[in-house]
C-alpha positions in Angstrom: 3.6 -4.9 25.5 3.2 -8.9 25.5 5.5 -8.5 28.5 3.5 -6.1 30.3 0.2 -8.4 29.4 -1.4 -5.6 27.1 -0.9 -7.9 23.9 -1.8 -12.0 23.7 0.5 -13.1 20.9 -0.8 -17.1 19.4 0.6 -18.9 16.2 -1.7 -19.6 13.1 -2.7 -22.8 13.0 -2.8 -22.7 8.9 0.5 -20.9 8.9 2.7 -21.2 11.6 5.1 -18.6 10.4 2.3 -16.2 11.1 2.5 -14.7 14.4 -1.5 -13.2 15.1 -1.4 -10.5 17.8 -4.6 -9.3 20.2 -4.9 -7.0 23.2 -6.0 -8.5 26.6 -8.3 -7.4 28.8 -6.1 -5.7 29.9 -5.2 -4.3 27.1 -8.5 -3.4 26.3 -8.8 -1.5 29.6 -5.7 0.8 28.6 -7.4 1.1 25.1 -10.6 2.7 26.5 -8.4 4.9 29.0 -6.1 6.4 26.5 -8.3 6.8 23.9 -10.1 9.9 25.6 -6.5 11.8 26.0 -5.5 10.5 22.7 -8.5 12.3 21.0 -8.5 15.1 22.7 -4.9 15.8 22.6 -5.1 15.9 18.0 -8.4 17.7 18.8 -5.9 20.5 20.5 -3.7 19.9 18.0 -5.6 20.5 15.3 -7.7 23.1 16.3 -4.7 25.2 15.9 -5.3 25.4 12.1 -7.4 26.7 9.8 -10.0 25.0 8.0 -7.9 25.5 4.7 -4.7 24.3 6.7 -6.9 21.1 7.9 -8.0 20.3 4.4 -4.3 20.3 3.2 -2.9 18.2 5.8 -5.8 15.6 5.3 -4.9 15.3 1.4 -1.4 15.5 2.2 -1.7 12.2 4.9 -3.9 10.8 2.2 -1.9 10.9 -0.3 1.3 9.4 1.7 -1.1 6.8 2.8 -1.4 5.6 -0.9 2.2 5.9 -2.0 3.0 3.5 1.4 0.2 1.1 0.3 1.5 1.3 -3.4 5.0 0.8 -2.3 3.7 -2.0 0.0 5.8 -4.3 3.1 7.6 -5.9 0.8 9.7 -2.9 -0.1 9.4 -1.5 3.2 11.1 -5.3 4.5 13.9 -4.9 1.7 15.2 -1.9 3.1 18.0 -1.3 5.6 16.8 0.3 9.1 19.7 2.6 9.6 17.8 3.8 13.2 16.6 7.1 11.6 13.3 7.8 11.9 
């Protein structure tokens, strides 16, 4: 994406191991256009289940949301990326 000029990537100045990522203009400008689709599309989506169904999934993401966030990037980071998603 930096490649492609979608994403400006600058070093902290108070901690140059940190790398602080941004979108361009450019950037920007494919952010506003895919956004629509994007919204749209996981309106399709979940139009396709029921209310009950909708209110399951959303306590289901939220509560992964919380066990990532407990388990934290430091965990995530210690673990071996064996290329499975």
């Amino acid at each position: 994406m930096t490649q492609a000029g979608l994403v400006s990537r600058t070093t902290d100045k108070a901690d140059r191991r940190r790398q602080v990522l941004g979108l361009t203009a450019k950037g920007r400008k494919v952010y506003r256009e895919i956004v629509p689709a994007a919204l749209a599309y996981e309106a399709e989506l979940l139009g396709t289940l029921s209310a009950a169904e909708r209110t399951a999934l959303d306590h289901l993401i939220s509560k992964l949301s919380r066990a990532a966030r407990d388990l934290g990037p430091a965990r995530a980071a210690d673990e071996p990326d064996d290329g499975q998603a």
